[in-house]
C-alpha positions as CSV (number, residue, x, y, z in Angstrom):
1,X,33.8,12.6,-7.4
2,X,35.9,10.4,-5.3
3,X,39.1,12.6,-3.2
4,X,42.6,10.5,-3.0
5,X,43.8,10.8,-0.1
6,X,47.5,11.5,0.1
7,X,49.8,9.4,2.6
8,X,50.0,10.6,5.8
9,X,46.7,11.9,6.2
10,X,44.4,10.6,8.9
11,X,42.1,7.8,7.6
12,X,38.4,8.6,7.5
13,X,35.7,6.3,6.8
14,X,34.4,6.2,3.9
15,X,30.7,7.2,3.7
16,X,29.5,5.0,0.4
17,X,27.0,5.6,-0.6
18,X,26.8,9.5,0.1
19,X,23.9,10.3,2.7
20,X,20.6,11.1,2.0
21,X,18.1,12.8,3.5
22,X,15.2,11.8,5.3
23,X,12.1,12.8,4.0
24,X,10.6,15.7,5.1
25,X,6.6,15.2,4.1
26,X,5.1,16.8,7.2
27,X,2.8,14.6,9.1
28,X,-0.5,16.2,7.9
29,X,0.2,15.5,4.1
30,X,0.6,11.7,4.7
31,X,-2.6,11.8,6.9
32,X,-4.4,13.1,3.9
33,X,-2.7,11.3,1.6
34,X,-3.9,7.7,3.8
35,X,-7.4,9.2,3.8
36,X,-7.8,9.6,0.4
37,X,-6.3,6.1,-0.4
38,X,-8.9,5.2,2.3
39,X,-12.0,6.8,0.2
40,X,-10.5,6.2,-3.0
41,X,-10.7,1.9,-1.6
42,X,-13.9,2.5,-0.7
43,X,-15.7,3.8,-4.0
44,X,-14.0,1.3,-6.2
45,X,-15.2,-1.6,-3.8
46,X,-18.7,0.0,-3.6
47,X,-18.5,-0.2,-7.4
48,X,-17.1,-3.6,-7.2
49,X,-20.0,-4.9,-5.3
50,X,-22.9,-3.2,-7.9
51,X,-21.2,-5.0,-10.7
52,X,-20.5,-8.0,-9.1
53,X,-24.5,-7.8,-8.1
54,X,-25.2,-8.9,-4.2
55,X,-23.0,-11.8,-4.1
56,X,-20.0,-9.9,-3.0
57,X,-20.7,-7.7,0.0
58,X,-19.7,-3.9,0.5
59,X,-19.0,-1.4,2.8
60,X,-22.0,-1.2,4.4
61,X,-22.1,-5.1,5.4
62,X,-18.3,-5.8,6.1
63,X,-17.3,-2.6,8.1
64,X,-19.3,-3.4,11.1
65,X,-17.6,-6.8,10.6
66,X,-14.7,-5.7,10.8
67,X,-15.6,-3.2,13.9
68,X,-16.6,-6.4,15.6
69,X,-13.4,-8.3,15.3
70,X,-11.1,-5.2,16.4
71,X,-13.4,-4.3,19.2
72,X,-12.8,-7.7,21.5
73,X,-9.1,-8.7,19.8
74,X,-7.6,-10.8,22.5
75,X,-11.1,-13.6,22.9
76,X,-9.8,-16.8,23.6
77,X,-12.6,-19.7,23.5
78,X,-10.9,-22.8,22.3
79,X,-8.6,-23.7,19.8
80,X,-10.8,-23.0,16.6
81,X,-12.3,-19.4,18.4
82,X,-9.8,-17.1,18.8
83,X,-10.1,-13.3,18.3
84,X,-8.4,-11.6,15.6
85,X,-5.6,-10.3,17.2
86,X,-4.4,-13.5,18.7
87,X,-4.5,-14.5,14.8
88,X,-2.7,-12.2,13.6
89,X,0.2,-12.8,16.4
90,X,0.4,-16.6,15.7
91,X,0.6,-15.5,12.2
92,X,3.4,-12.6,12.6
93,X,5.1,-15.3,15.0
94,X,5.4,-17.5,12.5
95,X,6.6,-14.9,9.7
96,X,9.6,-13.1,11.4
97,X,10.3,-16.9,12.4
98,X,10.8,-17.9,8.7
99,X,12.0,-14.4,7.8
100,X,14.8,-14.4,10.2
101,X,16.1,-17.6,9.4
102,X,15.5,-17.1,5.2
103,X,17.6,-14.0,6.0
104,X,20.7,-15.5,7.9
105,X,20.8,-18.2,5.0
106,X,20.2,-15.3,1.8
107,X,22.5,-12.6,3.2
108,X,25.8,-15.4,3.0
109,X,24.7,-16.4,-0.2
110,X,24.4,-13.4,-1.6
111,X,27.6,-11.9,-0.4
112,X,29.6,-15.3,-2.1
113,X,27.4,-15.2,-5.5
114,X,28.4,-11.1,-5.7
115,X,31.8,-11.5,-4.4
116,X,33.1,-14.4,-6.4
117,X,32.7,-15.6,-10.5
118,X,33.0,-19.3,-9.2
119,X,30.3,-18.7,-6.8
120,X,27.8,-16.7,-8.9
121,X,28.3,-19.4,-11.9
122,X,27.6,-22.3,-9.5
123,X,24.5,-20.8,-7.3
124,X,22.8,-18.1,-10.1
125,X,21.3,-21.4,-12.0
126,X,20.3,-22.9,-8.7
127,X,18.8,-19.6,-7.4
128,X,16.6,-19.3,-11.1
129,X,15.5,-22.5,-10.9
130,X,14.1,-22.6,-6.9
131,X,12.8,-18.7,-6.9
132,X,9.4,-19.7,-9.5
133,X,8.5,-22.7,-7.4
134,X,5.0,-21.5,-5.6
135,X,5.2,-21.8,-2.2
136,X,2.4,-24.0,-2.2
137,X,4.8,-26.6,-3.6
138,X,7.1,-26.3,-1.0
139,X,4.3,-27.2,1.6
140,X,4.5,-31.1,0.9
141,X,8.6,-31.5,1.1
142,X,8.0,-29.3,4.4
143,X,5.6,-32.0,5.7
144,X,7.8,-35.0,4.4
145,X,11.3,-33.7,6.3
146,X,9.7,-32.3,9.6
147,X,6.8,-34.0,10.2
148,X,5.1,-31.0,11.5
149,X,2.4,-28.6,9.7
150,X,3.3,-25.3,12.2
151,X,6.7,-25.7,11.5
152,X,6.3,-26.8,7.7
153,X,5.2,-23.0,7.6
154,X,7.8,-21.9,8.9
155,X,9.9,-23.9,6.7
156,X,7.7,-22.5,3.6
157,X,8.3,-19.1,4.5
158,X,12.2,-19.0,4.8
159,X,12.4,-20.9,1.4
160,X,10.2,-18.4,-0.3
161,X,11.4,-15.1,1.2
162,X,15.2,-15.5,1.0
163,X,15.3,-15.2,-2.8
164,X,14.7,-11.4,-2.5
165,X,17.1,-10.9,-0.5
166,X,20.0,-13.0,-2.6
167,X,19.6,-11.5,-5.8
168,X,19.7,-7.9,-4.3
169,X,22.4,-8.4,-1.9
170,X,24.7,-10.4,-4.7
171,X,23.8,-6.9,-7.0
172,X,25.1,-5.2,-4.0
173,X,28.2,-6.4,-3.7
174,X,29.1,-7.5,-7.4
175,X,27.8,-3.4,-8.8
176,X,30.6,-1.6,-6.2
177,X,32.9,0.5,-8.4
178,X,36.3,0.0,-8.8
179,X,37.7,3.2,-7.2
180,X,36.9,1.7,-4.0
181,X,38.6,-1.3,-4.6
182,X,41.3,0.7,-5.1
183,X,41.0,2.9,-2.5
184,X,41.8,-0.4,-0.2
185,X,44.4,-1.6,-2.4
186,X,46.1,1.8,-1.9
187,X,46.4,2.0,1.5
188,X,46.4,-1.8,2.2
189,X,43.0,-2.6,4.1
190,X,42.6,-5.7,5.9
191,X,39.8,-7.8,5.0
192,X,37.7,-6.7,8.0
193,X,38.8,-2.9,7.3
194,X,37.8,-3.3,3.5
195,X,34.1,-5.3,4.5
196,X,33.3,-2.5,7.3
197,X,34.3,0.6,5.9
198,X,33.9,-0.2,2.1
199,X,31.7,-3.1,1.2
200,X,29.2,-3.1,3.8
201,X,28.3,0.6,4.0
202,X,28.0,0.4,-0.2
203,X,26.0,-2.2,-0.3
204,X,23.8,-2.2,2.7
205,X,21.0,-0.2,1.1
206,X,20.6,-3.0,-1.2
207,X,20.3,-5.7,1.3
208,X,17.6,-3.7,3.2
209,X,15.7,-3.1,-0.1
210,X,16.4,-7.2,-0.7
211,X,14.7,-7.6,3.5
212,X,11.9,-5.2,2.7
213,X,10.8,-7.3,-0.1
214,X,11.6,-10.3,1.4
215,X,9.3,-9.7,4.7
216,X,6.2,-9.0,1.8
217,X,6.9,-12.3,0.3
218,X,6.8,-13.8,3.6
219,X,3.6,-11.9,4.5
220,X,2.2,-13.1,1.7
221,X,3.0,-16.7,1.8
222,X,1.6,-17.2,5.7
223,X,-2.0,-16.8,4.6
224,X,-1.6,-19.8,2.3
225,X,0.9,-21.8,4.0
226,X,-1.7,-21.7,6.8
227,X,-5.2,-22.2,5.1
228,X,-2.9,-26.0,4.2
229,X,-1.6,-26.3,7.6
230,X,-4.5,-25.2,9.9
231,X,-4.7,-24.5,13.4
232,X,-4.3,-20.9,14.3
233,X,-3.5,-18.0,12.3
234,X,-4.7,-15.6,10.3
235,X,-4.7,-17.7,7.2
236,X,-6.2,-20.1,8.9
237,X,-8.8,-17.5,10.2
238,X,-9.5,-16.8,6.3
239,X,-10.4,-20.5,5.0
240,X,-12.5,-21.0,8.0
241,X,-14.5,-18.3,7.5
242,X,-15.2,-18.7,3.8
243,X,-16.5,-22.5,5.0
244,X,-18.9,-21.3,6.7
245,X,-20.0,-18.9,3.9
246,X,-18.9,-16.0,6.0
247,X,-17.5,-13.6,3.2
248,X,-17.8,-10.3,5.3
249,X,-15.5,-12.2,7.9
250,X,-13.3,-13.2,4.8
251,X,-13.2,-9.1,3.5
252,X,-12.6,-8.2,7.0
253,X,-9.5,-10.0,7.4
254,X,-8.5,-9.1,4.0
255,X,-8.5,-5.7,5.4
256,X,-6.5,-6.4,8.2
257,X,-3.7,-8.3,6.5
258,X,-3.4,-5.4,4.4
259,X,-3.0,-3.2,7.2
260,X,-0.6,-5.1,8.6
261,X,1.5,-5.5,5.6
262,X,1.0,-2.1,4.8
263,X,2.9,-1.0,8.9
264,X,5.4,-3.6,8.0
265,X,6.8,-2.6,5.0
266,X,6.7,1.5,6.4
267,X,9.2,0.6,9.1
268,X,11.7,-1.1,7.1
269,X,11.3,1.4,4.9
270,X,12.3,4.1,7.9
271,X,14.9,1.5,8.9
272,X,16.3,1.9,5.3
273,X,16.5,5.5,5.0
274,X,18.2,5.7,8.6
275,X,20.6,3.2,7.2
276,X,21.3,5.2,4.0
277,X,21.5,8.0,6.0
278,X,23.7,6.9,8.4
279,X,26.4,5.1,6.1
């Protein structure tokens, strides 16, 4: 329960939403924990593979694959023969690109559509109507305004991701209780005072969430924004490989994307709890 502070006492921030504490799961558990997610992967692809018959390759034929891709990253032979990692850096280039901007674009909006009636009533119908289209779709008006298929991506990506971010930062700000509304009418906050000490740290654990599953969407969209666009990249890396009938190369990378997804999406989460912590 909220304290009232009386007149005259020194002013404190206030710390909304309470902390929380960082988990505590000791190291060895979430080794363990990855392991047996690891096996776990492994025995329902094996079993994949029988019932799919020998069409669909397993373990045994993709893992040294995959070994041969990680063990010489950095190759560069020519535009179209480029080791993995350089892939997956044009790739993750290209994301955080998109991601970044989609961010500095969703944060503003969601701030005015959970600030304001008049704002929520004119940009909720606009935000339901954009957040379904596939981001395939997108790839075509991308191409027709920028004349460009790298930066098309790029374009693709913020479109898609930003969405995310809106509806949970707009939550954020519109769900903040009343009490600290009038905490600030009480003792008169300024409009910077009332968005730093009130509105920001109450909301910012919703914005991260809104970034954490905005970065995924963008993760996810860079595979096929780039199996259209061509050139480098990971996606890229994917479509050639199933053209040449290479479906090892195609698992391998599958792998890989999930990996990366996977060390994404565990930092922000750290980033979140720090951020929840520290407000």
């Amino acid at each position: 329960m909220m304290r009232i502070m009386r007149r005259g006492e020194p002013l404190r921030a206030i710390r909304w939403p309470p902390p929380v504490a960082l988990s505590t799961a000791p190291w060895g558990r979430t080794s363990l924990e990855l392991v047996g997610a690891a096996l776990l992967l492994l025995a329902l692809w094996q079993l994949a593979t029988v019932l799919a018959g020998t069409d669909l390759p397993g373990p045994a034929r993709t893992l040294p694959v995959l070994w041969e891709l990680i063990r010489d990253p950095l190759y560069d032979r020519g535009p179209n023969d480029k080791g993995i990692a350089l892939q997956l850096l044009s790739s993750l280039q290209r994301v955080f690109l998109g991601f970044a901007l989609g961010s500095l674009i969703a944060i503003p909006l969601g701030v005015v559509m959970g600030a304001s009636r008049l704002g929520r009533g004119l940009l909720n119908p606009l935000v339901q109507v954009f957040r379904p289209v596939s981001p395939l779709a997108w790839f075509p008006i991308g191409l027709a305004a920028l004349h460009s298929a790298p930066t098309a991506t790029v374009f693709v990506i913020c479109i898609t991701s930003l969405w995310p971010t809106v509806i949970n930062t707009a939550f954020g700000i519109a769900s903040l209780p009343e009490d600290h509304k009038n905490v600030a009418r009480v003792f008169q906050f300024s409009r910077w005072k009332y968005f730093s000490k009130i509105l920001w740290p109450y909301s910012l654990p919703h914005i991260l969430t809104g970034l954490r599953l905005s970065l995924g969407v963008a993760w996810m969209v860079i595979v096929a924004a780039e199996m259209l666009a061509g050139g480098v990249g990971i996606g890229f890396f994917v479509w050639d490989s199933w053209n040449t009938l290479h479906v090892e190369r195609v698992i391998a990378a599958l792998l890989l994307i999930g990996a990366v997804g996977l060390a994404m999406d565990r930092v922000l989460e750290l980033l979140a709890r720090r951020a929840s912590y520290a407000t």
